[in-house]
VMD Tcl script that draws the C-alpha trace (Angstrom):
set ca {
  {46.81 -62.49 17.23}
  {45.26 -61.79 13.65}
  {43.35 -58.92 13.21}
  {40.21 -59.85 10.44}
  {38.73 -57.11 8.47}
  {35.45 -57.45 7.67}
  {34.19 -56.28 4.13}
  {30.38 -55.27 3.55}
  {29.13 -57.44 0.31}
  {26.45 -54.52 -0.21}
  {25.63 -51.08 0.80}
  {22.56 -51.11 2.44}
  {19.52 -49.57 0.72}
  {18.95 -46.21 2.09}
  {16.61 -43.40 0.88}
  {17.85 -39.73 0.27}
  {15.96 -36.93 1.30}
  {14.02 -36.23 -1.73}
  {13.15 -39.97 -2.49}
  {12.19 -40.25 0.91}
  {9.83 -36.79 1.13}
  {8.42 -38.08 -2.56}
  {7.75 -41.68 -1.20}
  {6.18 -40.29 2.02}
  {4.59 -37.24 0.38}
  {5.64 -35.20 2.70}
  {7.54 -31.58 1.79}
  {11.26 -32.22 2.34}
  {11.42 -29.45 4.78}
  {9.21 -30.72 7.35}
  {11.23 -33.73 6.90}
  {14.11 -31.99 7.75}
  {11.77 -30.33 11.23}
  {10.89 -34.00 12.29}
  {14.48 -35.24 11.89}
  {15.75 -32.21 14.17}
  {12.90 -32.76 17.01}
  {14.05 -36.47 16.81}
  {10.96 -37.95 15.70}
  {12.94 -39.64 12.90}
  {15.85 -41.50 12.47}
  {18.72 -40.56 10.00}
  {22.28 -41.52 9.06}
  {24.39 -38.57 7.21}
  {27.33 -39.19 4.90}
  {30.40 -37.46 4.92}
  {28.82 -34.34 3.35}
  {25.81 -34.42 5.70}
  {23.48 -35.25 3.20}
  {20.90 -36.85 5.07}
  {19.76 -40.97 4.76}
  {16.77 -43.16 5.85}
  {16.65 -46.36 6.09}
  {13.26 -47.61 4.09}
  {11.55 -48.49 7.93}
  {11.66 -44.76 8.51}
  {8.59 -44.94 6.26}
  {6.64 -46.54 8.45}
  {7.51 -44.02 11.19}
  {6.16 -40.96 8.90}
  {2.96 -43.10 8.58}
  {2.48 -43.80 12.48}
  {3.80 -39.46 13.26}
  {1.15 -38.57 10.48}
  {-1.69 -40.94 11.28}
  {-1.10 -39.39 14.95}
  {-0.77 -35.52 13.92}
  {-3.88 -35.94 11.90}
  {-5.83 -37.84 13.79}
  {-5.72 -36.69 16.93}
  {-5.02 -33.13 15.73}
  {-1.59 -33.25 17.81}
  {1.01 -30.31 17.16}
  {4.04 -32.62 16.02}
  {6.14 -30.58 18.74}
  {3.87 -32.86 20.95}
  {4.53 -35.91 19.16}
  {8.19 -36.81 20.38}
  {6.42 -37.55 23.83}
  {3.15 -39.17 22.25}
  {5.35 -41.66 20.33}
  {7.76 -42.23 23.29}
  {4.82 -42.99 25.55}
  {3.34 -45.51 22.80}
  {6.64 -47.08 22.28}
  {6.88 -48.01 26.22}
  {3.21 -49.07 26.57}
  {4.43 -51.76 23.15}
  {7.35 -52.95 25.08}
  {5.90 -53.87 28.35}
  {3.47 -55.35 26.30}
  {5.72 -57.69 24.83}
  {7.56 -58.79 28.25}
  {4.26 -59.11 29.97}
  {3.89 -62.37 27.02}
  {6.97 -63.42 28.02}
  {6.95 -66.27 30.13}
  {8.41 -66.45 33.70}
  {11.18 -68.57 34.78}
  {10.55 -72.14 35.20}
  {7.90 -71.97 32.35}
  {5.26 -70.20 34.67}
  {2.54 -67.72 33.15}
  {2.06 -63.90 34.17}
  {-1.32 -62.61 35.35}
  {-2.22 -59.90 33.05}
}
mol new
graphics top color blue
foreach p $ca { graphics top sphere $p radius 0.5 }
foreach p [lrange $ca 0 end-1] q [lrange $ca 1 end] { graphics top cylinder $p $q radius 0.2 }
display resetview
């Protein structure tokens, strides 16, 4: 049995905290808030630097455009954006189709 090792070709593009608080214009410690409650997704390197992946943009965008526009508290976010996120997914299987190439009633 031969084991294969599998070599990445690139690193993938990540943003650090300060390009990522620039790019989003938000102040790096309320970065730091929204990536403790959860509301954004990180990777940390072996110093714990912290390390978003360029969709995590988007996500500020969507956590602002709710905070500000319906004047949420973003400690009331995490279940906002949970609740939006299911309501999108049963969405998309309700345009699935059924077995045997049959349509849902929606």
């Amino acid at each position: 049995m031969t084991t294969r090792t599998h070599y990445a070709l690139a690193r993938p593009y990540l943003l650090s905290l300060d390009s990522y608080a620039r790019l989003t214009g938000v102040h790096p410690d309320l970065v730091r808030r929204l990536v403790a409650m959860g509301l954004l997704e990180v990777s940390r390197d072996g110093r714990g630097r912290l390390w978003f992946d360029p969709a995590q943009v988007r996500a500020m965008a969507r956590i602002q455009r709710l905070h500000l526009g319906l004047n949420l508290s973003y400690a009331s976010l995490g279940l906002i954006v949970d609740l939006l996120d299911r309501v999108s997914e049963l969405e998309r299987s309700s345009r699935r189709p059924l077995p045997g190439g049959k349509a849902r009633w929606t």
